[in-house]
C-alpha positions as CSV (number, residue, x, y, z in Angstrom):
1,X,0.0,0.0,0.0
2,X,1.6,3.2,-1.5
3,X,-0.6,5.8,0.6
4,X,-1.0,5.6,4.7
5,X,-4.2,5.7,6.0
6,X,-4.8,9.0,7.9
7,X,-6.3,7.3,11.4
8,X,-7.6,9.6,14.3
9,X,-7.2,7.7,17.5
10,X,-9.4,8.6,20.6
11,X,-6.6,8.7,23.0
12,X,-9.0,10.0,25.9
13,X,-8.8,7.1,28.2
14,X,-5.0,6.8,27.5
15,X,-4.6,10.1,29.0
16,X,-7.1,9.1,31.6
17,X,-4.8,6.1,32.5
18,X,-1.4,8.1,33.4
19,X,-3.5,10.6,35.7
20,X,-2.1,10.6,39.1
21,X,-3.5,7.7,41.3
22,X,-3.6,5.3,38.4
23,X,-7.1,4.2,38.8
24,X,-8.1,4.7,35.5
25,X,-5.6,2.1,34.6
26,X,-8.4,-0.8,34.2
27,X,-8.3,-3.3,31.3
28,X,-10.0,-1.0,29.1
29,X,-6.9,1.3,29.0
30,X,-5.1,-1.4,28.6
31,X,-6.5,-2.2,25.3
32,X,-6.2,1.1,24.4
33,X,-2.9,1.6,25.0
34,X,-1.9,-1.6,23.0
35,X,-3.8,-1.1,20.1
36,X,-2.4,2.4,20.2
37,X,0.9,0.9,20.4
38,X,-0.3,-1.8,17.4
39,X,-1.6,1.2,15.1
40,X,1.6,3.1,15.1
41,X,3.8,0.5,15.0
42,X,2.2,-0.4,11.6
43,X,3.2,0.7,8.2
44,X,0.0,1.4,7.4
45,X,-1.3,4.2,9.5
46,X,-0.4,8.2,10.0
47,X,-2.0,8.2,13.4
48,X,-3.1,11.7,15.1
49,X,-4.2,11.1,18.5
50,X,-7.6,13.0,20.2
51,X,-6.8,14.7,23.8
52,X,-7.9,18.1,25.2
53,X,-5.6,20.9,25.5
54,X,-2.7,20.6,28.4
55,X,-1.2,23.3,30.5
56,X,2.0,25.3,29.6
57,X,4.1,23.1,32.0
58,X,2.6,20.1,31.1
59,X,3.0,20.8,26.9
60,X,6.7,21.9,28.2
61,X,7.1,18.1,29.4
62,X,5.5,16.6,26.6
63,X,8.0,18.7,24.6
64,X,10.9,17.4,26.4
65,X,9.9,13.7,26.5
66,X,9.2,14.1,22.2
67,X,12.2,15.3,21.9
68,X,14.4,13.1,23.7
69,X,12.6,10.5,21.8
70,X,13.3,12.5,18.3
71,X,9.4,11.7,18.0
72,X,7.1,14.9,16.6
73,X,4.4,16.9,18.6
74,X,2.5,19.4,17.6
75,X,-0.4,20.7,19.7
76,X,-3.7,22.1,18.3
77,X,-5.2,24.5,21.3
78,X,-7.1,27.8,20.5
79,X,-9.6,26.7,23.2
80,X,-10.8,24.3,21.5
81,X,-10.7,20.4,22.3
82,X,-8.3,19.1,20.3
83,X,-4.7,18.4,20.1
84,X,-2.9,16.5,17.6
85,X,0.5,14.5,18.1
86,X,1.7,12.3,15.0
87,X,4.1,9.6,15.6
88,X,6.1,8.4,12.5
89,X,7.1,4.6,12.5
90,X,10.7,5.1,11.7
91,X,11.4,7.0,15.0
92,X,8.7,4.9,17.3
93,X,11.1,2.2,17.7
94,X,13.6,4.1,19.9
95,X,12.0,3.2,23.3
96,X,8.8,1.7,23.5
97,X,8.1,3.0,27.3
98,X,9.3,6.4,26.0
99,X,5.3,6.2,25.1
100,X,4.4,5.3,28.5
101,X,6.2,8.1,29.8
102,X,4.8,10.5,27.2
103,X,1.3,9.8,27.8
104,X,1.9,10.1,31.6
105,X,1.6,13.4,31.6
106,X,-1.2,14.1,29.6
107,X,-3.8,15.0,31.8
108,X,-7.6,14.9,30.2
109,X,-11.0,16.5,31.2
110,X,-13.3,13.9,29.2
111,X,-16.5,15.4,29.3
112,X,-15.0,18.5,27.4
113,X,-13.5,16.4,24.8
114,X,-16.1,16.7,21.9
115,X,-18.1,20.2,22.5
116,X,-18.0,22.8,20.6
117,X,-16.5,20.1,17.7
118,X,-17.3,22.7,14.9
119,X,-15.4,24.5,12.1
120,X,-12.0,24.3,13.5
121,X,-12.2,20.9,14.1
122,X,-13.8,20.0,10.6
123,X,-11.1,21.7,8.7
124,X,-8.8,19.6,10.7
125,X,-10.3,16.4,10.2
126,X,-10.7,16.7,6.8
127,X,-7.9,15.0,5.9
128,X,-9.1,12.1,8.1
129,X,-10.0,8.5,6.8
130,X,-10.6,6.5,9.9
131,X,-11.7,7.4,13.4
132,X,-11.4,4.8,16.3
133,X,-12.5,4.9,19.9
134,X,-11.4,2.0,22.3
135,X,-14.2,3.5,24.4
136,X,-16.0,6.2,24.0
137,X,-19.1,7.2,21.4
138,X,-18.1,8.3,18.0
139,X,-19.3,12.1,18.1
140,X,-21.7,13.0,15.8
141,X,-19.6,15.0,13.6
142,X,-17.5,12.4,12.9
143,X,-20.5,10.1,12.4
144,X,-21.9,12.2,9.9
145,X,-19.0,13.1,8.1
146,X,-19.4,11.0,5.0
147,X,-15.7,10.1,4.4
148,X,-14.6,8.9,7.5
149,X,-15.3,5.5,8.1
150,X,-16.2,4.6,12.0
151,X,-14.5,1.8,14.4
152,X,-15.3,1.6,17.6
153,X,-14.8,-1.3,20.6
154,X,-17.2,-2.9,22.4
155,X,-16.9,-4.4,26.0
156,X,-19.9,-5.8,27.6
157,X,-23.8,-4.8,28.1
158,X,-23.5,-5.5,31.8
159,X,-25.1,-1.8,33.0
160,X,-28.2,-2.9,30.9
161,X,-28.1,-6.4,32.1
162,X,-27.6,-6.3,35.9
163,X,-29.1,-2.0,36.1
164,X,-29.5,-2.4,40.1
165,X,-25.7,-2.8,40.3
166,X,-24.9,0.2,38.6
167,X,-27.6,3.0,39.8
168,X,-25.2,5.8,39.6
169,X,-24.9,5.5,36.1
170,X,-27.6,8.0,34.4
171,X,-27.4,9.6,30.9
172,X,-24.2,11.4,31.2
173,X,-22.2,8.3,31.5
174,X,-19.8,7.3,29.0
175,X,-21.8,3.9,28.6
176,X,-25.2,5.0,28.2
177,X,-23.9,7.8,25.8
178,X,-22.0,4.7,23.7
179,X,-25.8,2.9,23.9
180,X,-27.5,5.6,23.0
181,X,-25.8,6.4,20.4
182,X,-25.3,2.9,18.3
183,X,-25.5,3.4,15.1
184,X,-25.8,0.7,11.7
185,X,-22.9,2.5,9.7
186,X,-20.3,1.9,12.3
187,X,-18.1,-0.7,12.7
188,X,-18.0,-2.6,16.0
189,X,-14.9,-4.8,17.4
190,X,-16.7,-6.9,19.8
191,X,-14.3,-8.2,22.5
192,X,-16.0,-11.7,22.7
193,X,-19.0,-13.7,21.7
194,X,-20.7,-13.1,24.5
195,X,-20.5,-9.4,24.2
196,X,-21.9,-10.1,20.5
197,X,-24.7,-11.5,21.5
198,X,-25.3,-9.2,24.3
199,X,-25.5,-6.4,22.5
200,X,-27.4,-8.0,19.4
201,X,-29.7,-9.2,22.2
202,X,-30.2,-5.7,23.9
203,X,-29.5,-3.2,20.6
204,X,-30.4,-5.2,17.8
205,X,-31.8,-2.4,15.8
206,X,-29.4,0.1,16.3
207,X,-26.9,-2.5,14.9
208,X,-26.1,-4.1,11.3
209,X,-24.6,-7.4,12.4
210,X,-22.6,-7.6,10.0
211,X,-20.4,-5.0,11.1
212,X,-20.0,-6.6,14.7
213,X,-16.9,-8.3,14.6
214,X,-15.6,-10.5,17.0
215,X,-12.1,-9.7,18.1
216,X,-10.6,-11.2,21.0
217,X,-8.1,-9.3,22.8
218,X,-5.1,-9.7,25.1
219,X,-3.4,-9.6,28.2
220,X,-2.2,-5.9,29.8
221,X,0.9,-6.8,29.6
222,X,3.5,-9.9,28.5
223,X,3.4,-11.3,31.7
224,X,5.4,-14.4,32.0
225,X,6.3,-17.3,35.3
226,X,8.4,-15.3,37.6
227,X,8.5,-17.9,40.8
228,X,10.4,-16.6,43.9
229,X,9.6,-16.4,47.2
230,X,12.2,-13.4,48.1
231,X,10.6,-11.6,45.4
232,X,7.1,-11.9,46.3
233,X,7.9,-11.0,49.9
234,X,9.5,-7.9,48.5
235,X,6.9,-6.8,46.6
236,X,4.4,-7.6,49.5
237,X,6.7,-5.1,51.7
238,X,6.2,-2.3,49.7
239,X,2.1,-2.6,50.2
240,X,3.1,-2.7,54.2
241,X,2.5,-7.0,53.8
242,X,4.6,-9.3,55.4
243,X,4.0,-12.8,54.9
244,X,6.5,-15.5,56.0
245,X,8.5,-17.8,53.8
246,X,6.0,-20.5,54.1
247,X,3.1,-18.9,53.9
248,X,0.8,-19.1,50.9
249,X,-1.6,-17.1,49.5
250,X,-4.8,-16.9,47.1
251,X,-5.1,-13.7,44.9
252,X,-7.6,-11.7,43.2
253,X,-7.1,-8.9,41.3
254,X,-10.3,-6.5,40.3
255,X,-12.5,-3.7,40.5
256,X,-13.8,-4.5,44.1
257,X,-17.5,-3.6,43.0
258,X,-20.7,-5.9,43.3
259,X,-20.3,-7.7,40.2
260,X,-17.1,-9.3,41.3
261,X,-18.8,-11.4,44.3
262,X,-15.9,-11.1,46.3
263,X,-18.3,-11.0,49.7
264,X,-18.7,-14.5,48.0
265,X,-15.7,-15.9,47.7
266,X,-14.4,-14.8,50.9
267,X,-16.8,-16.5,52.6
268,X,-16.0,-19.4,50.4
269,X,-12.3,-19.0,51.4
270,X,-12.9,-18.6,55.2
271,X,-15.1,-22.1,54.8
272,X,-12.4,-23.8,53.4
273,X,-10.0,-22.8,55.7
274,X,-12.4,-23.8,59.0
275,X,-13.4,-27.4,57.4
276,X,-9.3,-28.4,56.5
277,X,-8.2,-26.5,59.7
278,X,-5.4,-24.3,57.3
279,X,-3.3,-21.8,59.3
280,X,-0.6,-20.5,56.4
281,X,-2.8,-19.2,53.9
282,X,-3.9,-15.6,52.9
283,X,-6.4,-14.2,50.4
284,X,-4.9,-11.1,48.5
285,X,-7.3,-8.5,47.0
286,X,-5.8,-6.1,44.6
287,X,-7.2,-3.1,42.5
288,X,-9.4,-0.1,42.5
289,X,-12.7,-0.2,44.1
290,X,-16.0,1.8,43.5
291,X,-16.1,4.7,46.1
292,X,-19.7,4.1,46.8
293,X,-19.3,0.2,47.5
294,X,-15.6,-0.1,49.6
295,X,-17.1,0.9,52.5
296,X,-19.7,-1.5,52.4
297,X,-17.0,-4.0,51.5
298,X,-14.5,-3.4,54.5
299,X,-17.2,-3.6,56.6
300,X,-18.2,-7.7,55.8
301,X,-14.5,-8.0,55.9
302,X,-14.2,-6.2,59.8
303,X,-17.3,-8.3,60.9
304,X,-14.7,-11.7,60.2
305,X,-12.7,-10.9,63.4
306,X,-11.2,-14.5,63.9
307,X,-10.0,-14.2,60.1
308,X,-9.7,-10.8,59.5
309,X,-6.0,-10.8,59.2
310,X,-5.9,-13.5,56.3
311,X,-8.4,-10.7,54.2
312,X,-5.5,-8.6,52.8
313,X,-6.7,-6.0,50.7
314,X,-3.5,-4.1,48.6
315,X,-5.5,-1.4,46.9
316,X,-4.4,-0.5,43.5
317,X,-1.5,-2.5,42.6
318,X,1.7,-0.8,40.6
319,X,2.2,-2.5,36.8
320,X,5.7,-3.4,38.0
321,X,4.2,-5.7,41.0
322,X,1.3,-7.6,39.2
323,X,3.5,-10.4,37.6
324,X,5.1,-11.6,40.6
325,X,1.6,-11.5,42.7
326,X,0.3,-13.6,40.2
327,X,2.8,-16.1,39.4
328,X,3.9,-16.7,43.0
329,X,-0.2,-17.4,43.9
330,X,-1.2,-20.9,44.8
331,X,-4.1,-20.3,42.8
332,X,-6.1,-17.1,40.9
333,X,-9.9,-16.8,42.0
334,X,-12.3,-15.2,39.8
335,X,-15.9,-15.4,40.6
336,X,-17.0,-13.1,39.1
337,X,-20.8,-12.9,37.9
338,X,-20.4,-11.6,34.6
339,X,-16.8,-10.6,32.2
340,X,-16.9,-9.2,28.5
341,X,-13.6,-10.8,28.6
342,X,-11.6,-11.7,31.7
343,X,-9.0,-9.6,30.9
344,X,-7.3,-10.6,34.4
345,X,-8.0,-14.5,34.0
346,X,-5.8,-14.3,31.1
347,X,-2.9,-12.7,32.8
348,X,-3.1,-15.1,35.5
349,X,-2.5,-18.3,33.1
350,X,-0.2,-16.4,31.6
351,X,2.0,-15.7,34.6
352,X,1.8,-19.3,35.5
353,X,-1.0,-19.3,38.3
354,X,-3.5,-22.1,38.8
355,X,-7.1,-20.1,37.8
356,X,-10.7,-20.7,39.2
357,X,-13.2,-19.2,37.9
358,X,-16.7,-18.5,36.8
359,X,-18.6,-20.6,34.3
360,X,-20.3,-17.9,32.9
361,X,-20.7,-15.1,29.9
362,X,-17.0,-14.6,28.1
363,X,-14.9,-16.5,30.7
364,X,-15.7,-19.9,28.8
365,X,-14.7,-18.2,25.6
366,X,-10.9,-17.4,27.6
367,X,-10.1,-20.1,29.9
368,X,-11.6,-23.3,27.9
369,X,-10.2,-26.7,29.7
370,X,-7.0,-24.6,31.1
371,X,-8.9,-23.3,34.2
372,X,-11.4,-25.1,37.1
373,X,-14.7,-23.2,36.2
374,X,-17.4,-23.5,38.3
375,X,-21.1,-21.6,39.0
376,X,-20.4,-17.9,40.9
377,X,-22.6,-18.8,43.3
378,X,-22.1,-22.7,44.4
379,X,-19.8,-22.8,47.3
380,X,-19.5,-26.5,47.9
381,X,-18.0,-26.5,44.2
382,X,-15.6,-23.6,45.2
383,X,-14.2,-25.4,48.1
384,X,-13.5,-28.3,46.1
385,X,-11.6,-26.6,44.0
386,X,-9.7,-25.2,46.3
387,X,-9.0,-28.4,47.6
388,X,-8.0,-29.8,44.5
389,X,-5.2,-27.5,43.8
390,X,-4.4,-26.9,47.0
391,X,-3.9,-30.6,48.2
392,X,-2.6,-31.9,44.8
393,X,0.6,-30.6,43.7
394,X,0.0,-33.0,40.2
395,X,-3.4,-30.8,39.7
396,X,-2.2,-27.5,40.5
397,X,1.1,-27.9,37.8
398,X,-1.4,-29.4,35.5
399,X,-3.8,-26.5,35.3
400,X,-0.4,-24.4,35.4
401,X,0.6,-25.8,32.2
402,X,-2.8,-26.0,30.4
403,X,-2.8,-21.9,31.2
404,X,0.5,-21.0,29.7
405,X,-0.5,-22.7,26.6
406,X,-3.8,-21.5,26.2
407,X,-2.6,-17.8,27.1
408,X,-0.2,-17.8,24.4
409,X,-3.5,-18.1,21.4
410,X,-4.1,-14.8,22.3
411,X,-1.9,-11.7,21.6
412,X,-2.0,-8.1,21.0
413,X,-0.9,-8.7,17.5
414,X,-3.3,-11.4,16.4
415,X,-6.2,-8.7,17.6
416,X,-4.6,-6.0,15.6
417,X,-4.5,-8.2,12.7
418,X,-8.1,-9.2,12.9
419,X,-8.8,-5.0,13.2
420,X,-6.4,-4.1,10.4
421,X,-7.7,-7.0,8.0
422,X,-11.6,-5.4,8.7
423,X,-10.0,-1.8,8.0
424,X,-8.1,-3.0,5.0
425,X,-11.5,-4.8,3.6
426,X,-13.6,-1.4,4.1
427,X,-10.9,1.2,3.1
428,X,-9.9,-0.5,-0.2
429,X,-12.8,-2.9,-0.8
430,X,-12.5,-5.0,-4.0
């Protein structure tokens, strides 16, 4: 192909991921910052990245981190909402965490990102062939420009599905703005099956299905086995943990909201721990947590006196810390009650943890015969599986095994290849 394709990347959740406490750093910026990564990696693609106007210190960093990485910025302010940074191939290859850094300091007020998206912004786009938003509604002047062709990701339907988990979300959220605004002439990367058929299920006349594609995606990171015990206790240290050489833990690492059941599987855990009288093992919870729901959380936890100290909750957990908590787990719990993916199931296997999880929606789709998967809500089976890996060093390297090999069918560049190959077919049809 003699011609790039001009590409402009909602970068909004990118910049949302590098804001100061990290939170925003879920698995949907993950996916957004590897397809990013995918995009402008490939020969194919001039990308220009959307992201609201910085501050003068802040543009002075970004100019100082470009230009240590001989990489090209320009910024498009005026008081409008939109800046522009192009990234050429030939210079991207210096140092890929040169983008990490970059993008750190990019600091993003989302709700601002597409108003006042008017003349300005239409003579800038119109050299633009292909949008894409890894999470966020295609605006409407995109979506009516005729020339630009529409891509957008889709994660799960779970706010319309399970709506009494989620009452805080009302019409100014980014998901019900994504629903509300599905539309036939865009095209849809669907992270699973399940999240196909949700949404065909829930939208189905907003949607042409056959621009729902399903595209699997990836781990976070390339996690790999990293087994030591000195290790784990060091990393443990720096959350103020300290567990002894022979102790052993569980882990789970999510959102701690509802939907994850983790009331559940606690209670699960502390059952399993009475019946087989176990004294050296710990349940780690890491990640974010829903401000309106931790409270509530900490609480079930406080009222568990005579087991309160094996409940260790880590809070959000630094990308530099997750592959050792994982691979250094007896076992990776996931009950979760519904996944578009299972983003941290994946990782897990991949690490070289033992998994248990759900049964249900994606998770199936992920894990096939490499994890234990069992019904969210049947704690007899949850014990035994705990048992099973637990008790059975044979078992627990078996599933270890089964996980590294199934993790390695899915990478970030077999998803980008599946995208590309749907761009390709649109942009230069035959």
């Amino acid at each position: 192909m003699s011609q790039k394709i001009n590409l402009l990347f909602d970068a909004s959740n990118i910049v949302e991921g590098f804001s100061s406490n990290n939170f925003s750093r879920s698995g949907i910026y993950w996916v957004a910052y590897n397809l990013l990564w995918q995009f402008i990696s490939s020969a194919n693609y001039k990308v220009t990245l959307l992201i609201t106007p910085c501050s003068v210190f802040i543009k002075n960093r970004i100019r100082k981190h470009f230009h240590y990485s001989n990489r090209y910025i320009t910024f498009y302010d005026n008081n409008r909402y939109l800046n522009n940074i192009e990234i050429s191939k030939s210079r991207i290859k210096t140092n890929k965490n040169i983008i990490k850094i970059s993008y750190h300091i990019l600091k993003i007020w989302r709700n601002r990102i597409y108003i006042n998206l008017s003349k300005k912004l239409t003579n800038k786009i119109k050299n633009v062939n292909i949008y894409f938003s890894c999470l966020y509604s295609i605006p409407e002047e995109i979506r009516s420009n005729p020339v630009i062709i529409s891509y957008q990701i889709l994660y799960d339907c779970i706010p319309s599905i399970n709506k009494e988990l989620y009452p805080f979300i009302d019409s100014n959220h980014w998901y019900m703005k994504l629903v509300n605004n599905l539309d036939k002439n865009v095209n849809y990367f669907c992270i699973s099956n399940c999240t196909k058929n949700d949404f065909l299920k829930n939208f189905s006349d907003n949607l042409d299905r056959e621009k729902l594609n399903v595209t699997p995606i990836a781990s976070s990171m390339n996690y790999s086995p990293q087994y030591g015990i000195d290790e784990m206790i060091n990393v443990l240290k720096k959350y103020n943990v300290a567990l002894k050489s022979d102790s052993l833990y569980i882990l789970s690492l999510c959102t701690i909201e509802p939907r994850k059941n983790l009331v559940f599987t606690v209670n699960c855990f502390i059952n399993f721990l009475k019946k087989n009288k176990i004294t050296n093992l710990f349940f780690i919870i890491g990640g974010g947590y829903f401000p309106n729901y931790i409270e509530y959380f900490k609480s079930m936890i406080d009222a568990l006196p005579e087991y309160r100290d094996r409940i260790i909750l880590l809070g959000y957990v630094n990308d530099e810390d997750i592959n050792i908590l994982y691979s250094n787990a007896l076992l990776f719990i996931s009950l979760t009650q519904y996944e578009g993916f299972g983003m941290t199931v994946l990782e897990a296997m991949q690490a070289g943890a033992p998994v248990i999880c759900s049964d249900n929606s994606s998770l199936p789709e992920v894990v096939a015969d490499a994890a234990i998967t069992i019904p969210c809500d049947d704690e007899v089976s949850c014990i035994e599986a705990m048992e099973k890996i637990y008790f059975n060093e044979e078992v627990r390297k078996d599933y270890i095994s089964r996980g590294i090999e199934r993790a390695k069918t899915f990478t970030w560049e077999k998803t980008f290849e599946q995208i590309n190959n749907v761009i390709m077919r649109n942009s230069y049809p035959l």
